[in-house]
N, C-alpha and C positions, 0 to 999 in steps of 0.2 A: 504494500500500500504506500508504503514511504517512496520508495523510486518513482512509482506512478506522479504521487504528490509534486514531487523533485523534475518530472517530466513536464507536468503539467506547467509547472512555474517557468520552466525554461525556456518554453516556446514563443517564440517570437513571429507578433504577425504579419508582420510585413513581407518576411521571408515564408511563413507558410502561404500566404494569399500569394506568391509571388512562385509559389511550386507550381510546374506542369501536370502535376497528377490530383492537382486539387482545383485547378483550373478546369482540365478536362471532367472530373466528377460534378462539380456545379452549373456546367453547358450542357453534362447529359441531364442531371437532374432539373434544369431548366427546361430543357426541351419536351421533356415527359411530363413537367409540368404544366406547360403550356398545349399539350397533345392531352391531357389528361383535363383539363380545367381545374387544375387543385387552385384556389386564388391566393391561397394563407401562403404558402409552398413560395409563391411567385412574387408575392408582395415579401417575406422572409428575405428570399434571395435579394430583391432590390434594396430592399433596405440597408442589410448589411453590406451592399454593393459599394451603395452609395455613403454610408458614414464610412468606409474606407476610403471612398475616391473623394470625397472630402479633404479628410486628413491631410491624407497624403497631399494636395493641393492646396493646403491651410500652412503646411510644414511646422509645425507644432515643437519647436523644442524647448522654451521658458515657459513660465503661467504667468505670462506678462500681460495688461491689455494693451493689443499693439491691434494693426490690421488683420492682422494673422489669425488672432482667438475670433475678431467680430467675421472675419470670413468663416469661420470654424462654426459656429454659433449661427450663424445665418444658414447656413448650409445644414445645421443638421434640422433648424428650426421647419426648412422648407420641404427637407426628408420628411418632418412628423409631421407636417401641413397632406403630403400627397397620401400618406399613411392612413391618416384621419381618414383624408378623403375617399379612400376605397375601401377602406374596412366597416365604416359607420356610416357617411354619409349617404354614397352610390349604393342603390341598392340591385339587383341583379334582374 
């Protein structure tokens, strides 16, 4: 359980979202999802898509307020605006 723990801490995500075999596992399970209608599945995926491609395009390295955090901030703000909007508001 302990090495698990020791696993779990050490992972870095930049470098796992940035592996090819977890890139291809999220394209097929997108694809399936969108062949499947799962919405939760699809919205999940964008989500976590996009507060990654956020960051990553925020460059986040101090907790300063600079442009950086209000880009950070606006961006995940407008992620849970589109969230909102397909989970609660659109209905099907």
């Amino acid at each position: 359980m302990k090495e698990a723990v020791e696993f779990i801490a050490s992972i870095d995500i930049a470098k796992l979202a940035a592996d090819p075999r977890v890139l291809v596992a999220t394209a097929v399970l997108a694809v399936v999802a969108v062949l499947m209608r799962w919405k939760y599945v699809i919205l999940l995926i964008f989500g976590l898509c996009a507060i990654m491609a956020v960051a990553r395009y925020a460059h986040l390295r101090n907790a300063e307020l600079d442009t950086d955090m209000f880009i950070f901030v606006g961006g995940t703000l407008a992620v849970g605006f589109v969230l909102i909007y397909f989970l609660f508001i659109r209905g099907d």
